[in-house]
N, CA, C and O of each residue as an XYZ file, in Angstrom:
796
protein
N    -156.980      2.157    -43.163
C    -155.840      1.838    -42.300
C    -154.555      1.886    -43.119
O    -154.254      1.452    -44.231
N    -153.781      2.695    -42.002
C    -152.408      2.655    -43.321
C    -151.777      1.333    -43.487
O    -152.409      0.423    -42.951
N    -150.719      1.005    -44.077
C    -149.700      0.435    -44.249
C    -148.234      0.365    -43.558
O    -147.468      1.316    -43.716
N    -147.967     -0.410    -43.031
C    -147.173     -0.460    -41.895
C    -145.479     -1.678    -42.925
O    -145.294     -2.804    -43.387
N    -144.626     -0.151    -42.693
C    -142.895     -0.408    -43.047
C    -142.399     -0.854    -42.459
O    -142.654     -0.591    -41.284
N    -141.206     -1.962    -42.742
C    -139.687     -1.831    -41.982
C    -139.142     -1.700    -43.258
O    -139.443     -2.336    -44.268
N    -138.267     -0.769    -43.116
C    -136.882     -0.447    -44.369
C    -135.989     -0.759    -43.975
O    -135.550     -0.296    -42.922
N    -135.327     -1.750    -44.741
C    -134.186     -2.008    -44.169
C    -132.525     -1.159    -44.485
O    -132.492      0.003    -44.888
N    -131.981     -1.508    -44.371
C    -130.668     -0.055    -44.039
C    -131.140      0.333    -45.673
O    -132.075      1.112    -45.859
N    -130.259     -0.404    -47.024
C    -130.389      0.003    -48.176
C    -131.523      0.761    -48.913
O    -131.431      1.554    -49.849
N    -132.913      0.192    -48.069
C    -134.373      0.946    -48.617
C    -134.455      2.290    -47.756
O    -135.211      3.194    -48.112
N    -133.767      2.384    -46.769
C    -133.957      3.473    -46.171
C    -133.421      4.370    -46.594
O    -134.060      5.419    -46.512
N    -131.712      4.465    -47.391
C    -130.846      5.439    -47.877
C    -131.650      5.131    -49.161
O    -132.258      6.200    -49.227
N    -132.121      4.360    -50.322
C    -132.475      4.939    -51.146
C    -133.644      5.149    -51.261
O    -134.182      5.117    -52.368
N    -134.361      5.435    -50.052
C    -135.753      6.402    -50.024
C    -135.705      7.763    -49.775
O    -136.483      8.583    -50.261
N    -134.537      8.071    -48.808
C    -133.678      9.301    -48.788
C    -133.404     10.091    -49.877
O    -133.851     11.201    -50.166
N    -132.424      9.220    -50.586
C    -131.785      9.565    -51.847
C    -132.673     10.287    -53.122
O    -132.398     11.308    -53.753
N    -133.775      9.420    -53.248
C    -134.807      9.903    -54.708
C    -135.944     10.211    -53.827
O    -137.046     10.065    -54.355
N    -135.927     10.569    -52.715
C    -137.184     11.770    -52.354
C    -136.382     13.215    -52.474
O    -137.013     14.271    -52.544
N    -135.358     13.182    -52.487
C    -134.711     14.935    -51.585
C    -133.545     15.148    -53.083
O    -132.766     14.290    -53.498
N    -133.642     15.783    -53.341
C    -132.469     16.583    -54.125
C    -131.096     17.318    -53.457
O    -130.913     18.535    -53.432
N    -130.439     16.583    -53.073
C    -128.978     17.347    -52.483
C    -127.832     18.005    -53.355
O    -127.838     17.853    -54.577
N    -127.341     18.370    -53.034
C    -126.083     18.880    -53.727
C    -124.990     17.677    -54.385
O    -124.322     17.910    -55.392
N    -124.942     16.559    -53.748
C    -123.706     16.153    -54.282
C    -125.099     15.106    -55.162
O    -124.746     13.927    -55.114
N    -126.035     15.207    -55.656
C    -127.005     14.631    -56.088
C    -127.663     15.044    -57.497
O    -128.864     14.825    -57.653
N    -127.010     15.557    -58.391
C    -127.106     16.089    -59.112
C    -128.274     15.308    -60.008
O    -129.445     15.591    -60.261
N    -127.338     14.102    -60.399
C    -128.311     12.719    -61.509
C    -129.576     12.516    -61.054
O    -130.373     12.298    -61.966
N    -130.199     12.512    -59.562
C    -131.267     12.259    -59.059
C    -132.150     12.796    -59.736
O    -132.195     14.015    -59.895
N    -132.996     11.969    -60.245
C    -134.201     12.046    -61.125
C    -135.338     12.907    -60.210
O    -135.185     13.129    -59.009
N    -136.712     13.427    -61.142
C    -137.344     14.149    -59.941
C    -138.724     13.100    -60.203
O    -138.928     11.966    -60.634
N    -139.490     14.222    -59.665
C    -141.244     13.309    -59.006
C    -141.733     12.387    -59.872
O    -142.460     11.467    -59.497
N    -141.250     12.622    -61.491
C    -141.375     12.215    -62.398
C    -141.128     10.801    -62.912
O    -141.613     10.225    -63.885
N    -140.003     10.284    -61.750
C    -139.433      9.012    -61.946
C    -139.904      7.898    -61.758
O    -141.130      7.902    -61.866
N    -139.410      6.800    -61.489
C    -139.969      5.434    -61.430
C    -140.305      5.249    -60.541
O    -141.400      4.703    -60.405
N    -139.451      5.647    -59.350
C    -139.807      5.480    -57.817
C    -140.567      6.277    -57.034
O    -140.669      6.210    -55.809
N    -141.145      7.099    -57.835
C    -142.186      8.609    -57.570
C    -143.366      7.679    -56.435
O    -143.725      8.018    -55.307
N    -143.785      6.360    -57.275
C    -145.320      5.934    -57.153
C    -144.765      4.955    -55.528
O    -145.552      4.693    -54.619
N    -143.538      4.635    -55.527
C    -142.922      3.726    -54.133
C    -142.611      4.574    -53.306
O    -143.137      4.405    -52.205
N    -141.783      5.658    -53.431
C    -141.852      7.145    -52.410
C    -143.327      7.238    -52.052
O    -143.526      6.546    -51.054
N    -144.301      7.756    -52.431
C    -145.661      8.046    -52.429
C    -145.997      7.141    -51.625
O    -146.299      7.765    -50.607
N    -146.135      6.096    -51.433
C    -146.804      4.880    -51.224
C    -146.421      4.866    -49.493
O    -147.163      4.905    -48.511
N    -144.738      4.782    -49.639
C    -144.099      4.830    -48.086
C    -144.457      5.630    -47.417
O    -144.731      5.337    -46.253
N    -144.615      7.126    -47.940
C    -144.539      8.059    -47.352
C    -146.219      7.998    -46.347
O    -146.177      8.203    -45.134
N    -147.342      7.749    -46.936
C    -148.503      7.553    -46.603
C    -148.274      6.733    -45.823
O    -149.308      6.771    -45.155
N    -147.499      5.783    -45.268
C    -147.747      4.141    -44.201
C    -146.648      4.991    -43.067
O    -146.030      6.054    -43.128
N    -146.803      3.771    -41.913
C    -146.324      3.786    -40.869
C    -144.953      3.578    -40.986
O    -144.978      2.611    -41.748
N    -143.930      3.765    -40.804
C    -142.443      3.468    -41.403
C    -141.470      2.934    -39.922
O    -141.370      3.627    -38.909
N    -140.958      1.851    -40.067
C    -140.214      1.760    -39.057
C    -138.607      1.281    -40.183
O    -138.604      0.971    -41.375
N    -137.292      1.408    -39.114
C    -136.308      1.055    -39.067
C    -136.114      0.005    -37.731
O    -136.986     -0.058    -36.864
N    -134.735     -0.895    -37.666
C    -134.351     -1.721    -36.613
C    -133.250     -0.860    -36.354
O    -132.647     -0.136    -37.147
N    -133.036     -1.067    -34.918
C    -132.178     -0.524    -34.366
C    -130.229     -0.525    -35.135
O    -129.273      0.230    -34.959
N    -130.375     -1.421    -35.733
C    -129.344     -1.834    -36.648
C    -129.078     -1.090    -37.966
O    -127.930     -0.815    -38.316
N    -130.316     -0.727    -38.791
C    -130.449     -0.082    -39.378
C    -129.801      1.569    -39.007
O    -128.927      2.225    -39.573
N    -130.593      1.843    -37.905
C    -129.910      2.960    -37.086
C    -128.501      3.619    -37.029
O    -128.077      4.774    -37.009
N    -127.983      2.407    -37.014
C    -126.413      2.542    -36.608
C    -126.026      1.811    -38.433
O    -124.922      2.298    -38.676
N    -126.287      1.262    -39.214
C    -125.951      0.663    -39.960
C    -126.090      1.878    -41.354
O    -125.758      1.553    -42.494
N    -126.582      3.157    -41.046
C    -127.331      3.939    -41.685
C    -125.553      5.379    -41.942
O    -125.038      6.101    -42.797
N    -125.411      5.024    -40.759
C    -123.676      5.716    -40.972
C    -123.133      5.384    -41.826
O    -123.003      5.998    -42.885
N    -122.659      4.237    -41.516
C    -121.982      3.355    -42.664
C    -121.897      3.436    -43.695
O    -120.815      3.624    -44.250
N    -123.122      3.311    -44.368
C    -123.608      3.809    -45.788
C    -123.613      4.886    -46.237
O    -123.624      4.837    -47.467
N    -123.609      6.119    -45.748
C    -123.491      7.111    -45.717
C    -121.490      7.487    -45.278
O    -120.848      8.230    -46.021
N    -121.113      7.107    -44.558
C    -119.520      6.616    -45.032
C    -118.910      6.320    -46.582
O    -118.184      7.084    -47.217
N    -119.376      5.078    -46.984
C    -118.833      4.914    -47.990
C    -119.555      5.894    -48.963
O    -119.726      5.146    -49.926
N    -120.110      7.152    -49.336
C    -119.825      8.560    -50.562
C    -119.574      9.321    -49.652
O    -119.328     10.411    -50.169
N    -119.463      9.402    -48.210
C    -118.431     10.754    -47.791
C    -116.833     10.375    -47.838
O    -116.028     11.285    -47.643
N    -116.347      8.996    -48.103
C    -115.177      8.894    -48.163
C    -114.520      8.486    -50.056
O    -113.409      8.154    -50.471
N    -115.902      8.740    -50.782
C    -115.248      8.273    -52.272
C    -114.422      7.408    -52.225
O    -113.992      6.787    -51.252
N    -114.078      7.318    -53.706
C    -113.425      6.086    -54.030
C    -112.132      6.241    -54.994
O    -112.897      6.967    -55.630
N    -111.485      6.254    -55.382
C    -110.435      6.744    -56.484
C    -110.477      5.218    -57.943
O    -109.569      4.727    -58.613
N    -111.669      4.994    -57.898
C    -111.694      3.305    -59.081
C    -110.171      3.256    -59.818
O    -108.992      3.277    -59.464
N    -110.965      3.177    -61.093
C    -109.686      2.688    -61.228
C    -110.096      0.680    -62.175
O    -111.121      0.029    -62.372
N    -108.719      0.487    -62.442
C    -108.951     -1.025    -63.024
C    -108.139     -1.697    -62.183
O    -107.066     -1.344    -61.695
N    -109.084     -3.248    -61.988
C    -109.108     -4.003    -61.215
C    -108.505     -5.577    -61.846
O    -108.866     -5.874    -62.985
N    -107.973     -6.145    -61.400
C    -107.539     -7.728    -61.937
C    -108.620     -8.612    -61.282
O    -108.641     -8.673    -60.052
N    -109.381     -9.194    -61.900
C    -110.485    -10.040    -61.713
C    -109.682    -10.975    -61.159
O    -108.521    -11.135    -61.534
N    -110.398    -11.866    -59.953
C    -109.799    -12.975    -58.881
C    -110.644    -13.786    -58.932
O    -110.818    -14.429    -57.897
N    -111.454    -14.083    -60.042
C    -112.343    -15.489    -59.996
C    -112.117    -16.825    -60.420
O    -111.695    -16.913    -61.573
N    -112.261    -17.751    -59.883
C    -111.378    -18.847    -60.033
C    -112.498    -19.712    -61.155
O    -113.545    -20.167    -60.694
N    -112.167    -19.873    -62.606
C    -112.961    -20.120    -63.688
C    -112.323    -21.917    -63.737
O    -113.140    -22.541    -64.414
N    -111.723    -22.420    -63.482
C    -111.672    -23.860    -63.628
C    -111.319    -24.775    -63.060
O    -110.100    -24.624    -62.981
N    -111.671    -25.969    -62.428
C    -111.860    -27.202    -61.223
C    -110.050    -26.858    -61.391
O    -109.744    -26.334    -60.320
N    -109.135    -26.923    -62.041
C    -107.670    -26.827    -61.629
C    -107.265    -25.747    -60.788
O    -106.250    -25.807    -60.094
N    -108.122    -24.643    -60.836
C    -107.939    -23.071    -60.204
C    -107.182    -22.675    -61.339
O    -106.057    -23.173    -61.300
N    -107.318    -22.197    -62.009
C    -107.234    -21.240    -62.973
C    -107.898    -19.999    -63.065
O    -109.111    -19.978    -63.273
N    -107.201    -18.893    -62.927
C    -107.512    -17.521    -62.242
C    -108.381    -16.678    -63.481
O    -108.030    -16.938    -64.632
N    -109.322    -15.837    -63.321
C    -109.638    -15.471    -64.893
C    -108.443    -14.158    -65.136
O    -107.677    -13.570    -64.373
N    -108.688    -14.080    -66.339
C    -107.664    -12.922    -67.087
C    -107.872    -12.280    -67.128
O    -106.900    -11.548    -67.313
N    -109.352    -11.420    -67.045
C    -109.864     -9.972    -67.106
C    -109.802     -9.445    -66.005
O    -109.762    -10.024    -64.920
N    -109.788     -8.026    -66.262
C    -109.808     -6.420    -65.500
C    -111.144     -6.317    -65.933
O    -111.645     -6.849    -66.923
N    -111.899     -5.272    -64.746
C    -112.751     -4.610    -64.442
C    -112.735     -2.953    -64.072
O    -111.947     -2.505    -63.240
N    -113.540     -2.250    -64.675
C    -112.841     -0.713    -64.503
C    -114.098     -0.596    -63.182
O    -115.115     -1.254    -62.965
N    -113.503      0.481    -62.524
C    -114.449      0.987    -61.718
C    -114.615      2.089    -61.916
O    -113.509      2.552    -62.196
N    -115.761      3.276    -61.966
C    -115.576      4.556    -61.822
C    -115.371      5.266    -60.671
O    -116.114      5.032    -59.718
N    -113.970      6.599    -60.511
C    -113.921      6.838    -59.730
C    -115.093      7.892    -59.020
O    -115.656      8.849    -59.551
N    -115.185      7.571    -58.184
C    -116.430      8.913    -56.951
C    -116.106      9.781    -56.051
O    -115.595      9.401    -54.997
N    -116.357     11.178    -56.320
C    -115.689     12.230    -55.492
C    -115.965     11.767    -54.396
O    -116.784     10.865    -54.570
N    -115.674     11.919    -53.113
C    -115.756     12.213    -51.837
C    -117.097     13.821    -51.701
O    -117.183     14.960    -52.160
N    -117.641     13.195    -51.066
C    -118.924     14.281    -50.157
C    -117.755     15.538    -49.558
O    -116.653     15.413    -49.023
N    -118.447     16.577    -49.873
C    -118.010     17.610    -49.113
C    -118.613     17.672    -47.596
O    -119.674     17.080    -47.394
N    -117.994     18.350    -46.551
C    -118.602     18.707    -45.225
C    -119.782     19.033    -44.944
O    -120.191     18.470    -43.929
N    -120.643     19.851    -45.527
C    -121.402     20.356    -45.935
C    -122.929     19.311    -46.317
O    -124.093     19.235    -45.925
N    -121.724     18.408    -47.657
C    -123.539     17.287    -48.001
C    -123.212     16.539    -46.687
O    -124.249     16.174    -46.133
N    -122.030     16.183    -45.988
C    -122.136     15.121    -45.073
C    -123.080     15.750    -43.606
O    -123.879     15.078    -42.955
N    -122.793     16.867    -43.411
C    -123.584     17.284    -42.593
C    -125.436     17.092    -42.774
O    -126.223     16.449    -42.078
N    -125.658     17.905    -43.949
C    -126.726     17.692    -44.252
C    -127.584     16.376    -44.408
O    -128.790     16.374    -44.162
N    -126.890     15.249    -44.835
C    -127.253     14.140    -44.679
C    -127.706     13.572    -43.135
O    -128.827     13.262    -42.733
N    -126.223     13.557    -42.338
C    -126.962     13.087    -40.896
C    -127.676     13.984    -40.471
O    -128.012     13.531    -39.377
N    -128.197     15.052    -40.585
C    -129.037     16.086    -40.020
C    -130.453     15.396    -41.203
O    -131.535     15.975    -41.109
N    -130.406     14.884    -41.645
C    -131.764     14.458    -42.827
C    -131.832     12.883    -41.774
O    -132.934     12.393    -42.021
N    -131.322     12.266    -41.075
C    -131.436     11.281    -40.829
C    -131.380     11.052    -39.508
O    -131.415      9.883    -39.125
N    -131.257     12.436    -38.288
C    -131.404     12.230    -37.387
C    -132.856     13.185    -37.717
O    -133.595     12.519    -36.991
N    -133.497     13.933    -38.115
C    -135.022     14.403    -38.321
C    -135.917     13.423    -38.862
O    -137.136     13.405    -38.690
N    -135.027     12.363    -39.730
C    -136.134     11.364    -39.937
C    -136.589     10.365    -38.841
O    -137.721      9.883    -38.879
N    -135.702     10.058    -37.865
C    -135.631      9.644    -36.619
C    -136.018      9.987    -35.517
O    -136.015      9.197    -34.573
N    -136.471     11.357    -35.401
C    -136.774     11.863    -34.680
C    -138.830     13.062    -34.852
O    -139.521     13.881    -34.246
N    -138.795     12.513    -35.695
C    -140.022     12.715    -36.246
C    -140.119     14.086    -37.134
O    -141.237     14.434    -37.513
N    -139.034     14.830    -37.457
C    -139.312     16.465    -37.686
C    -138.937     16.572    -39.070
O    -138.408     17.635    -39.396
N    -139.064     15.893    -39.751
C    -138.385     15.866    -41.440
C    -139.807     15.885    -42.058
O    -140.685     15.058    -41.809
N    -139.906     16.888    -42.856
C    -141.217     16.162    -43.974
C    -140.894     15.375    -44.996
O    -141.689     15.353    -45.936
N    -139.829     14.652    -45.065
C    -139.459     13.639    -46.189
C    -139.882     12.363    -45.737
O    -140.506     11.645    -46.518
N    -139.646     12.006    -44.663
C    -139.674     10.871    -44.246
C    -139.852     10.661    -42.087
O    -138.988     11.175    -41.377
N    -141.004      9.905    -41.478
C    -140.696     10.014    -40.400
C    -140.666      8.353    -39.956
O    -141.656      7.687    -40.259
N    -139.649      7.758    -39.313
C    -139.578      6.778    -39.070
C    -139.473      6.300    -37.437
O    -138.667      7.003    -36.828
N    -140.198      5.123    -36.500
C    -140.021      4.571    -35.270
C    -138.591      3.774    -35.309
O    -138.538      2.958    -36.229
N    -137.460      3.851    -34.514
C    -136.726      2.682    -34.405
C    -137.436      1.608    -33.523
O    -138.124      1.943    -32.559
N    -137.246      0.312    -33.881
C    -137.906     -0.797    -32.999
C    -136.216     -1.580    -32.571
O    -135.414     -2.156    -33.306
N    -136.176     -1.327    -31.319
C    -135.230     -1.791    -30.661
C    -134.907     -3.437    -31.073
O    -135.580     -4.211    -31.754
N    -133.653     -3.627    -30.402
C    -132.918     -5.275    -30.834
C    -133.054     -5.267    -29.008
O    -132.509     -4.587    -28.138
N    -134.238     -6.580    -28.977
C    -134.550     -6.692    -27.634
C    -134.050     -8.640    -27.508
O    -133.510     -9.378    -28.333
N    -134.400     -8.817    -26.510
C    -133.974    -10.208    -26.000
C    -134.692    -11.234    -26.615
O    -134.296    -12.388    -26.779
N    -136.067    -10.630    -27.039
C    -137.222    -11.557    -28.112
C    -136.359    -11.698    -29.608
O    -136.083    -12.816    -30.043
N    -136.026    -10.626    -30.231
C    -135.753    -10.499    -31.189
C    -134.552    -11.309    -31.478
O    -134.399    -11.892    -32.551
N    -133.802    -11.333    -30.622
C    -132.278    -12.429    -30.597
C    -132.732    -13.700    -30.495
O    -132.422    -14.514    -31.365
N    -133.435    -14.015    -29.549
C    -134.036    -15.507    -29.502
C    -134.925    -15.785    -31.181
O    -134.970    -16.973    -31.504
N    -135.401    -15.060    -31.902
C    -135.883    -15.554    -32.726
C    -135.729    -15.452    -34.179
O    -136.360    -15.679    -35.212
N    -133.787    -14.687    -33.495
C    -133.083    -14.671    -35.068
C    -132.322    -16.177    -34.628
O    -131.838    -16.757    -35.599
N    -132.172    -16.811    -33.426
C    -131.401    -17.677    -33.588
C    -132.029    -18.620    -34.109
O    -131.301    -19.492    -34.585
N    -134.017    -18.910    -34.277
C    -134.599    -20.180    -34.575
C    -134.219    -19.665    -36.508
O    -133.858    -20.504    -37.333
N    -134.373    -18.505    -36.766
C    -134.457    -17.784    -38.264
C    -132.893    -18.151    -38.463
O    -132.603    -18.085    -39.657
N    -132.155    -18.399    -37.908
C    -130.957    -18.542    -38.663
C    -130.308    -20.094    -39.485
O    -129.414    -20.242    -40.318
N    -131.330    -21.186    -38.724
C    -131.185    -22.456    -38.523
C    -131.621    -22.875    -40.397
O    -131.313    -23.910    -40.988
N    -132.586    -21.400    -41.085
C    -132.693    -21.631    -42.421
C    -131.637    -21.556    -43.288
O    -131.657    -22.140    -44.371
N    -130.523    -20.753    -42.835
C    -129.232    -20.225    -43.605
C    -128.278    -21.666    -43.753
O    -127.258    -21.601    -44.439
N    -128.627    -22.866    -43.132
C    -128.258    -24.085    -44.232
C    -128.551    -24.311    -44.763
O    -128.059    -25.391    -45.093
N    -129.448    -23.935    -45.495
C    -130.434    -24.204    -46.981
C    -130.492    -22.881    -47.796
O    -130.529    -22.881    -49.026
N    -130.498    -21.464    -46.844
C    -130.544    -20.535    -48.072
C    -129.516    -19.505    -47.735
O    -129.217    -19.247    -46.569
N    -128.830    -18.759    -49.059
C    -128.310    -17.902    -48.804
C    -128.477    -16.248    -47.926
O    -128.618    -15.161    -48.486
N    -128.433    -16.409    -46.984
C    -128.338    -15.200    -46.030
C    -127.713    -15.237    -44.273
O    -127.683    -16.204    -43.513
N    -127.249    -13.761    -44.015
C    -126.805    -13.629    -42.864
C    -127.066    -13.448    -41.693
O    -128.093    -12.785    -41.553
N    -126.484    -13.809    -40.582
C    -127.086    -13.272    -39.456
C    -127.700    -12.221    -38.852
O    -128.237    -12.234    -37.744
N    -127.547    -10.707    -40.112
C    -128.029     -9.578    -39.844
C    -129.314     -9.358    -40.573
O    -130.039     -8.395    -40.323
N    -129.677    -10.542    -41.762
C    -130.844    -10.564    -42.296
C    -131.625    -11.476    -40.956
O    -132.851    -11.395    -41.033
N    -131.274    -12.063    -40.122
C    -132.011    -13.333    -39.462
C    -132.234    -12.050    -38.239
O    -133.143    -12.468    -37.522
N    -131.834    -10.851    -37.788
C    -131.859    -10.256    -36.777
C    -133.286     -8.802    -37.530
O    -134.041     -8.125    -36.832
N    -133.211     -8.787    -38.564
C    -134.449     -7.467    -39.272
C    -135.484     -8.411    -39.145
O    -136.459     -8.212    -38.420
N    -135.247     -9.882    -40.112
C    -136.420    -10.723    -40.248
C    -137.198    -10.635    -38.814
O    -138.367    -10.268    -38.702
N    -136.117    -11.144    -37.444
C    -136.873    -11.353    -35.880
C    -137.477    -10.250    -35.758
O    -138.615    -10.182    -35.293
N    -136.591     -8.914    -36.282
C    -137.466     -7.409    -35.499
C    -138.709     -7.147    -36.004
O    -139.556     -6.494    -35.394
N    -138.930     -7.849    -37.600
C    -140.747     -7.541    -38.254
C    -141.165     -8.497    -37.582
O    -141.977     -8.002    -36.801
N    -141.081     -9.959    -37.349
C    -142.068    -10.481    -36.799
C    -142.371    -10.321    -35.107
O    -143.492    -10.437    -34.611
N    -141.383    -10.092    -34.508
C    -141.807     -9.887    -33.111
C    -142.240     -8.779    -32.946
O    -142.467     -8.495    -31.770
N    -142.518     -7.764    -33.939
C    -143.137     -6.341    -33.783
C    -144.602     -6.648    -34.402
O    -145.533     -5.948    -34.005
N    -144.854     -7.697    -35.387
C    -146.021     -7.849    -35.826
C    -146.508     -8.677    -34.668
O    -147.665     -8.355    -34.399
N    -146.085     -9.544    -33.952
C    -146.293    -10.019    -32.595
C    -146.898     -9.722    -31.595
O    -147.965    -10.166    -31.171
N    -145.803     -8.475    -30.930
C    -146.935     -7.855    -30.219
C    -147.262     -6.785    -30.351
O    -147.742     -6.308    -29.322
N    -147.211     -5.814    -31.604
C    -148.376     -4.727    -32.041
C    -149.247     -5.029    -32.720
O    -149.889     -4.134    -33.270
N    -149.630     -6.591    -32.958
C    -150.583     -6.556    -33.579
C    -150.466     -6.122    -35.033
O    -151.375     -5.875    -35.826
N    -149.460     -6.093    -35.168
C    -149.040     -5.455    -37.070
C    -148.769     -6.221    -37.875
O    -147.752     -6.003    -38.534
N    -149.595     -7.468    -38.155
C    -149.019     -8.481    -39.028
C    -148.395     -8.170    -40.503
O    -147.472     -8.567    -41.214
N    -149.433     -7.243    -40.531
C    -149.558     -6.656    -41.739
C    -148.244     -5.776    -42.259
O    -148.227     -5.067    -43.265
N    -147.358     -5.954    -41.507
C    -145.944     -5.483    -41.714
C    -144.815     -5.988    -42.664
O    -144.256     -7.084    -42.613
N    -144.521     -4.635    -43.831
C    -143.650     -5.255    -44.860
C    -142.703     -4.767    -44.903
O    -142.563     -3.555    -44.742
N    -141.877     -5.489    -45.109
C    -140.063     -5.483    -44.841
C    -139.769     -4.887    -46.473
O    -139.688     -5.608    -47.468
N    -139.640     -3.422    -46.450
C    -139.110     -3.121    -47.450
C    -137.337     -3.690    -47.863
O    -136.423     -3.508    -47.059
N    -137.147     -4.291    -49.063
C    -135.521     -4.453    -49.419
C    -135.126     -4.827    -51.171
O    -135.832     -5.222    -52.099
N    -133.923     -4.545    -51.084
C    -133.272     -5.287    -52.390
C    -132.585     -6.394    -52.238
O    -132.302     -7.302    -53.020
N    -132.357     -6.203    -51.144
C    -130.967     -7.438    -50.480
C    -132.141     -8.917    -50.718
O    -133.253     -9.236    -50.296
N    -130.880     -9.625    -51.835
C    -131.692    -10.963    -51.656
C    -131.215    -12.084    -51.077
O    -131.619    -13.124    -51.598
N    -130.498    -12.193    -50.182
C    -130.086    -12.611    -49.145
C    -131.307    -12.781    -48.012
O    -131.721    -13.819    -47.496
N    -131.742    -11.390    -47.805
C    -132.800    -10.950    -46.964
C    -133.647    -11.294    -46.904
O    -134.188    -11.780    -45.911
N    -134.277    -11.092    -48.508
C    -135.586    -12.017    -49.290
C    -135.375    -13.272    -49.252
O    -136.496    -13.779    -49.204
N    -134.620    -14.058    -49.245
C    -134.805    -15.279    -48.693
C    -134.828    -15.776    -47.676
O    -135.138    -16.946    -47.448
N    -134.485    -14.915    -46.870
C    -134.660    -15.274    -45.211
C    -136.176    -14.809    -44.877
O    -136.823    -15.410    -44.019
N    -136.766    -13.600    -45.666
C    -137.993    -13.563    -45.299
C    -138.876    -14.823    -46.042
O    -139.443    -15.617    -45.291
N    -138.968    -14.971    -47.252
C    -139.457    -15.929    -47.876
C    -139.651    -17.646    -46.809
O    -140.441    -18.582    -46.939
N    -138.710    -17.437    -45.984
C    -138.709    -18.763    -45.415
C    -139.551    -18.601    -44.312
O    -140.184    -19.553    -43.854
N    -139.620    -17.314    -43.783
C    -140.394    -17.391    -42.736
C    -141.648    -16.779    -43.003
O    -142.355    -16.312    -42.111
N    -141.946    -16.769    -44.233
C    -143.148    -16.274    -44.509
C    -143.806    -15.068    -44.067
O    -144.968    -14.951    -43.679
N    -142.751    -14.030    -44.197
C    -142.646    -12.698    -44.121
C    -142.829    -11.486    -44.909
O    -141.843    -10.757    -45.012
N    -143.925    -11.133    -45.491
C    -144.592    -10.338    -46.951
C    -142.652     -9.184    -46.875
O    -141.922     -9.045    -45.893
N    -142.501     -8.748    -47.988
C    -141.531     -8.011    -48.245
C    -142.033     -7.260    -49.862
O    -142.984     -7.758    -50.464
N    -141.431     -6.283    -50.327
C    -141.231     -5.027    -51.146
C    -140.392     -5.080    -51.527
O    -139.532     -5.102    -50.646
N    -139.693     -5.161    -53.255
C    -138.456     -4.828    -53.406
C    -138.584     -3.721    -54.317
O    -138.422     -3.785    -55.535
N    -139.024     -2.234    -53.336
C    -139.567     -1.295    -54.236
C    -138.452     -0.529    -54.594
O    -138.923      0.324    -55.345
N    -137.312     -0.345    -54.500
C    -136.222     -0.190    -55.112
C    -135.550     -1.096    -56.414
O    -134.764     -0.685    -57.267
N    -135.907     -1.938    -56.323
C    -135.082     -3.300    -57.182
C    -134.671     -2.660    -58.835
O    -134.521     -3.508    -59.715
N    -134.472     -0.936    -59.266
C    -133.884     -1.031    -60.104
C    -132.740      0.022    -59.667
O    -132.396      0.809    -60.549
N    -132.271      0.100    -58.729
C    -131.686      0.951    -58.108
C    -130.295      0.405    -58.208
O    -130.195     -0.820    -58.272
N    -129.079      1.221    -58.234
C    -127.538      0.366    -58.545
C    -126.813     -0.405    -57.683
O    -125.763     -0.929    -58.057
């Protein structure tokens, strides 16, 4: 019996990312890499996304079609009970902007993964239904005790009310976000952080 996914937005773009070699992708390591044996692994199981993910999957894919121009930064952290501002700069590196071309190719890699016709990756969206809201609001009641958001308390509802009623208990919330991981952790929700050396 396979193994049954949810990826959440970040595991989904970087399962994308170090399976496929693109053009504006040069650094991408090949089969050879670390994440060879976690690609492999996904690729064999059942893979779902949340409907959020869906739409949350632009976004991310936004910020390298619109680059960045870095640059140095004046650090704004407040280092002492008087507020005392710290003194250091931070450099950022700057990042070209995606050409037309990788941006195309990308949502065309991500509406085939969605739609079942990609051999990289084929994923189910599991809708944001009326169950799933009702049982990010009991999942959210943990976020006075741990750090995470209302959009981790809305993935957490979509694995368990899908392990609910498909019968898929056995469902793991791929992520890095540890925000997330602690919202699953509370509800006792198996999770993957098969990315976790990723930038």
């Amino acid at each position: 019996m396979s193994e049954s996914y949810l990826l959440d937005t970040n595991a989904y773009f970087n399962f994308l990312k170090y399976a496929t070699q693109t053009p504006s992708h040069a650094d991408i390591i090949d089969e050879t890499n670390i994440f060879a044996e976690a690609i492999g692994k996904i690729k064999k199981g059942k893979n779902y996304i949340s409907t959020l993910s869906e739409i949350e999957i632009i976004s991310v894919i936004g910020k390298y079609a619109r680059g960045n121009c870095g640059g140095i930064q004046k650090c704004n952290c407040v280092i002492s009970e008087t507020g005392e501002r710290c003194s250091h700069y931070r450099y950022t590196n700057n990042q070209k902007r995606w050409n037309n071309k990788t941006i195309k190719w990308w949502l065309k890699l991500v509406n085939e993964t969605i739609q079942g016709a990609s051999p990289v990756l084929s994923v189910s969206v599991l809708p944001l239904t009326g169950g799933e809201v009702i049982e990010a609001q009991r999942i959210i009641l943990h976020a006075l005790t741990q750090n995470f958001r209302s959009l981790d308390a809305l993935i957490a509802a979509t694995a368990k009310e899908f392990g609910k009623n498909d019968g898929a208990d056995n469902i793991t919330i791929i992520t890095s976000d540890k925000g997330l991981k602690a919202c699953l952790d509370k509800c006792s929700l198996p999770h993957w952080d098969a990315f976790k050396n990723t930038k």
